[in-house]
N, C-alpha and C positions, 0 to 999 in steps of 0.2 A: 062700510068697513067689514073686511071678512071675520070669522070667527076667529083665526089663527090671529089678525093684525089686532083685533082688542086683545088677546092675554098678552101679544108682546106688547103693547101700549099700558095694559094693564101692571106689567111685571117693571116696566119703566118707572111708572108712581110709584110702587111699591119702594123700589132703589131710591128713585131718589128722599122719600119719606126716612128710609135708614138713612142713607147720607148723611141729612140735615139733621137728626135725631137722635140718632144713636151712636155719643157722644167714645164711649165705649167699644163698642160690638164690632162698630163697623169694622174699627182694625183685623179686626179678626176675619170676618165675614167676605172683605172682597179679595181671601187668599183662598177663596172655595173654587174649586172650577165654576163656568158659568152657571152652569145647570142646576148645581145645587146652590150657587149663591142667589140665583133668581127667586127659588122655594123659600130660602131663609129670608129674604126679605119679603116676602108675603108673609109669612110668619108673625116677624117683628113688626108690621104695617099695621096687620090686624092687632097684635099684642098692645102696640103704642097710642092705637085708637080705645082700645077698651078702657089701656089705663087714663087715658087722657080721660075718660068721661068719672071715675072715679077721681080724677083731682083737679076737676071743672071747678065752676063756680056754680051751676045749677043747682037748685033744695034737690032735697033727698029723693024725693018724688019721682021730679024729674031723671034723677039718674037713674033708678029704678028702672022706671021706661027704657031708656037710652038701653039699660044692658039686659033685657028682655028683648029688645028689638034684635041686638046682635046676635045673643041667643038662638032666638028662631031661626036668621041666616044664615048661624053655624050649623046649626042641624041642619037647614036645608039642602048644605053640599057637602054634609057628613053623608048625608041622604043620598048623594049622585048629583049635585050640584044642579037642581032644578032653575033653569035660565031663568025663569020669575022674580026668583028669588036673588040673582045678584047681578042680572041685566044693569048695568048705566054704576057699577058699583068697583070701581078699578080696583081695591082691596080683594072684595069678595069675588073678583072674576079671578085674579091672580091667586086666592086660595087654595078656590076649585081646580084649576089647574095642578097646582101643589099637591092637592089628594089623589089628584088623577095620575100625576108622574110619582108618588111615593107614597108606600104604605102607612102614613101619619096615624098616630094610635087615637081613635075615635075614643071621644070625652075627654081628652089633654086638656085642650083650647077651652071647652066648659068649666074646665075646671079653674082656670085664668081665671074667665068671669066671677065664675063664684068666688075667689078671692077676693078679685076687687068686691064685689058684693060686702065681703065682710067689713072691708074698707069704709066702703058708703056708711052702712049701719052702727060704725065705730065701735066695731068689737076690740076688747081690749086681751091680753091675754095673762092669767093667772101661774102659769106653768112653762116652761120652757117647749116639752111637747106640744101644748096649743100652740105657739111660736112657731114651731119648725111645720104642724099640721098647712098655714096660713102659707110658709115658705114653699114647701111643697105644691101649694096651690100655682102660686103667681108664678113660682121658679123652674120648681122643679118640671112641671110641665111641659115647659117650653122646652129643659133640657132632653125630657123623652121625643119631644114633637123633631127636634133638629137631629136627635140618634137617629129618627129613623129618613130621614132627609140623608147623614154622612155614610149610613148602612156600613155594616162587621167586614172586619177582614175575613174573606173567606177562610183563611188558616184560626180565625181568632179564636180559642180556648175555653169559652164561651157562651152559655144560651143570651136570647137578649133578653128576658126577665130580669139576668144579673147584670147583663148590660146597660137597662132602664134605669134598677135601682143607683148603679154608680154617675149617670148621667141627673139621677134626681137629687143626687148626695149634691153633686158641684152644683147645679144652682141653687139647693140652698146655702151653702157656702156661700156664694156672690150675693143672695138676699142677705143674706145676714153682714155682710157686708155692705152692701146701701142701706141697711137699718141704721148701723152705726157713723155713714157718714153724713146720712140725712136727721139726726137724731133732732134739732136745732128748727129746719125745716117744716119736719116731720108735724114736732109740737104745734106750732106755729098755725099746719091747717087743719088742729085736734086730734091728733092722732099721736100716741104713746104703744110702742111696739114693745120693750124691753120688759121682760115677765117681771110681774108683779113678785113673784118670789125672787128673782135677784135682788131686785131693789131693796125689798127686805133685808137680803143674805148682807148687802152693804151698807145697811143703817139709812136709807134713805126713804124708806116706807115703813109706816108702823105694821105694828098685827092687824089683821083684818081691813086692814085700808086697800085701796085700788086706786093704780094709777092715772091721774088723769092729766088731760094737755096745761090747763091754767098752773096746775102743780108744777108740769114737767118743765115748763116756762120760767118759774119762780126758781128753782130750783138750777138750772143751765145760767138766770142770772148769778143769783147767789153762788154760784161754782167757780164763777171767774170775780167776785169781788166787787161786781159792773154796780152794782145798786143805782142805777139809772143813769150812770155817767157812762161817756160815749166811751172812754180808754178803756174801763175794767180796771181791776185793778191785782194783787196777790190774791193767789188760787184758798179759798177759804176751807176750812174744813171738812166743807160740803163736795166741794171740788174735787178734791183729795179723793174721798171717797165715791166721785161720779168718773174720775179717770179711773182708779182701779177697775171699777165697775165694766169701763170700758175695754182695757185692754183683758178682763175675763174672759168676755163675750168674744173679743179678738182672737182668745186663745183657741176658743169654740171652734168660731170661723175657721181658723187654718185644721183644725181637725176633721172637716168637712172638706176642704179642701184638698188635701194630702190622700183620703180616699179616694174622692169625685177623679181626681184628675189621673188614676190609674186608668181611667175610659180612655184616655188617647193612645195606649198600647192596640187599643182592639179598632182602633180606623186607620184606613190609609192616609200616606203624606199629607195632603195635602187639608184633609180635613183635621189630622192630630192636630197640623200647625194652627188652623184656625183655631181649635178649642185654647191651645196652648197661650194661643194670643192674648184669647180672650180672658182666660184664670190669671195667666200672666200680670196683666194690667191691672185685676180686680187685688190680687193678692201684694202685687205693689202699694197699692194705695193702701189696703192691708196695714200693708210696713209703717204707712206713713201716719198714719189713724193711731195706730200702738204706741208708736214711738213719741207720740207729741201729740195723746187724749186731752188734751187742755186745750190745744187747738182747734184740735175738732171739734171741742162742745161750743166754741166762741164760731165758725163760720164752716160751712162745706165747702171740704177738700178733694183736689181733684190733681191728677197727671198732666203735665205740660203735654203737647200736640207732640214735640219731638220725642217725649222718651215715648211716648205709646208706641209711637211709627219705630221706634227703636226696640220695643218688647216683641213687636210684630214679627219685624224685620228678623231677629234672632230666631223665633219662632219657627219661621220658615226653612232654616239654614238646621233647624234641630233640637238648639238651646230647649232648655228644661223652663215651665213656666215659673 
């Protein structure tokens, strides 16, 4: 097989991993022309393998490993993509590729890692700013690594420094958004995202205490009245005070969002429509999180297949996300 038939074979797995995966994204992603939708799924291949090893089932140890290993292999085709290093590797061939068709901001992608890093070690966060630090990581990253994959209108108004910063603003808007729909989840494989000073600010954390998963668990039951019974029952006072909580943090999110998503004036058609897609869908489910936090603490909520393809669909035609 030539060099040229592995990245197209490579960029193949790539897609089809978003496909099947990216439950979300992909609405958005396959309104990209070919060229750059082939980059973004190398992107999100590599993005959905890292996160996958931070939410394995492996000890800590082992995942350590695991995202030291990718490490190395991202520097290696930060480096010039050394065949060594990602030879027999259909992700890492399609990446290299990626760097080599677009000027992807060297240390994004590391910076993923280190996220999930924080992940493994179950850092928890006291402050809203650690919060957004963490989002920044896993999100916002990604949103600079894709800027430079949709690249500026040449008319755009512009540097891409400012253009970065509004591409990091919108994924952490969508982070902060799967915080809040995976909160339930979240707990479940010990991990409590939502700053230890809200929790406070809403009575749900004394002084000097830190949040933890077994709390956040007890707490999500007692919200909905469930005390071990399968139905739930009336939203307790605890509840009361865990949906406020929720649609706070809601209000956050769309403040991230309403910035972030002024990035699509500065790409052409066809990439706005993609991002548009994609905020579009996030800030829906948004709606839906806000409007019925009681729901959302009892199961994770998500968009029917038709209205996405519908959020999409408008998207492309112009519609506002």
């Amino acid at each position: 097989m030539s060099s040229e038939e592995a990245v197209l074979v490579a960029y193949q797995h790539c897609e089809a991993v978003t496909r099947a995966e990216a439950a979300n994204f992909f609405y958005g992603i396959r309104l990209l022309a070919p060229r750059r939708r082939r980059a973004i799924c190398a992107v999100y291949a590599f993005a959905r393998r890292v996160d996958d090893i931070g939410d394995g089932v492996l000890g800590r140890d082992e995942k350590r490993a695991l995202l030291d290993a990718e490490g190395r292999a991202l520097a290696a085709v930060e480096a010039g993509g050394a065949q060594g290093a990602v030879e027999g590797d259909p992700v890492m061939v399609a990446l290299a590729d990626a760097y080599r068709s677009f000027p992807l901001p060297r240390g994004a992608l590391g910076e993923l890692i280190e996220g999930v890093r924080m992940d493994v070690e179950g850092v928890s966060y006291d402050a809203f700013d650690e919060l957004v630090r963490y989002c920044r990581c896993v999100a916002g990253a990604i949103g600079r690594v894709c800027l430079a994959i949709f690249g500026l209108r040449e008319e755009a108004a512009v540097d891409r420094p400012a253009a970065e910063l509004l591409a990091d603003e919108l994924g952490v808007a969508m982070q902060l958004t799967n915080i809040l729909r995976d909160l339930r989840e979240d707990a479940e494989n010990g991990r409590v995202y939502l700053p230890a000073e809200d929790l406070r600010r809403f009575g749900l954390l004394a002084a000097g205490e830190h949040p933890g998963a077994p709390e956040m668990l007890a707490s999500l039951a007692r919200a909905r009245g469930e005390q071990g019974t399968p139905g739930g029952g009336a939203p307790t006072v605890e509840g009361q005070a865990l949906a406020e909580l929720v649609r706070f943090e809601a209000q956050r999110a769309r403040r991230w969002f309403a910035r972030g998503i002024t990035l699509t004036r500065l790409l052409d058609r066809r990439s706005a429509a993609s991002v548009l897609a994609m905020a579009g869908i996030y800030r829906r489910l948004l709606d839906r999180i806000e409007a019925n936090p009681e729901e959302s603490l009892r199961r994770r909520m998500s968009l029917p297949a038709r209205e996405k393809a519908w959020v999409a669909a408008r998207s492309m035609l112009g519609g506002g996300a």
